[in-house]
Every structure is written in C-alpha cells, then in structure tokens.
N, C-alpha and C positions, 0 to 999 in steps of 0.2 A: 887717694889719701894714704899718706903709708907714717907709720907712728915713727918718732926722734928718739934716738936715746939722752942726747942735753936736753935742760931743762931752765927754764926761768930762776930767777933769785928772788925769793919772796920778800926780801930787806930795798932792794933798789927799783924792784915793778911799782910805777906810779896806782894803780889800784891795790896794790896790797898795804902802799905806804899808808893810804886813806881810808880802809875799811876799817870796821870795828875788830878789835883783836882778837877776839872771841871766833869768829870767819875764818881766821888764817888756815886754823886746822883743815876747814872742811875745802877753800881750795886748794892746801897742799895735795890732800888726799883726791879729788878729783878734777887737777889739770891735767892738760895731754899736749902735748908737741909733736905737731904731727905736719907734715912738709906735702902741700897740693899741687900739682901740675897746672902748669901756664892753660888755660881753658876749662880747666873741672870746674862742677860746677858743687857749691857749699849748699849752700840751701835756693830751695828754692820761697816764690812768696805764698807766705797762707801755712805752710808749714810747722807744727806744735814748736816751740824751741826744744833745744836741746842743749843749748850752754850760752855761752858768753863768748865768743871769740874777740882776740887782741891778735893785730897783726904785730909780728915780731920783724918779718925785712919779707921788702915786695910790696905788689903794690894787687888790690883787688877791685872790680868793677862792681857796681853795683845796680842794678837794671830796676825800676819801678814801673809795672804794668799797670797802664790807665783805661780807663772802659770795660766793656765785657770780654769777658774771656773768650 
C-alpha cells in the first residue's frame, strides 16, 4: 500500500454530500489515498477496524470464511 498525493473533493464524494456537516472537518483531517497492488491483501476478517474504505477506480474481492478456522 503506498500513500497518493491527489485526493478526493469533499463537495462531490456521495458520503461527504450526506453526512452531517459538523463530520467534514474530522474526515478532511483523516482521509488517506493510498493505491494497493493487484493481490494485497487490505484487511483481513475478525480484524479491529481501522477506517471506512471507498473504492475510488478498480475493482476489490472480497472473501467470507465460513466454518472453523
């Protein structure tokens, strides 16, 4: 994962149009754009969160492990 220098526009992102106004500051101050490789892997499941990802272009898999580990 390696960090972007562009960044999103917080006037035309469909969740920034719909949160409360008051919010905008706090994800101005901590989004990140950041560009992953074809096979890395983002989180895994069971994992604490750590943000909110939006896919910006590409496409991501998403794998649910059923049964016992």
């Amino acid at each position: 994962m390696k960090n972007r220098e562009d960044s999103c526009d917080l006037n035309s992102f469909m969740f920034c149009k719909l949160c409360l106004p008051e919010w905008l500051p706090v994800v101005d101050a901590n989004r990140k754009m950041v560009t992953i490789n074809k096979g890395a892997l983002l989180f895994k499941e069971g994992e604490l969160m750590k943000g909110v990802y939006f896919i910006y272009k590409g496409l991501v898999k998403v794998h649910k492990q059923w049964g016992q580990k």
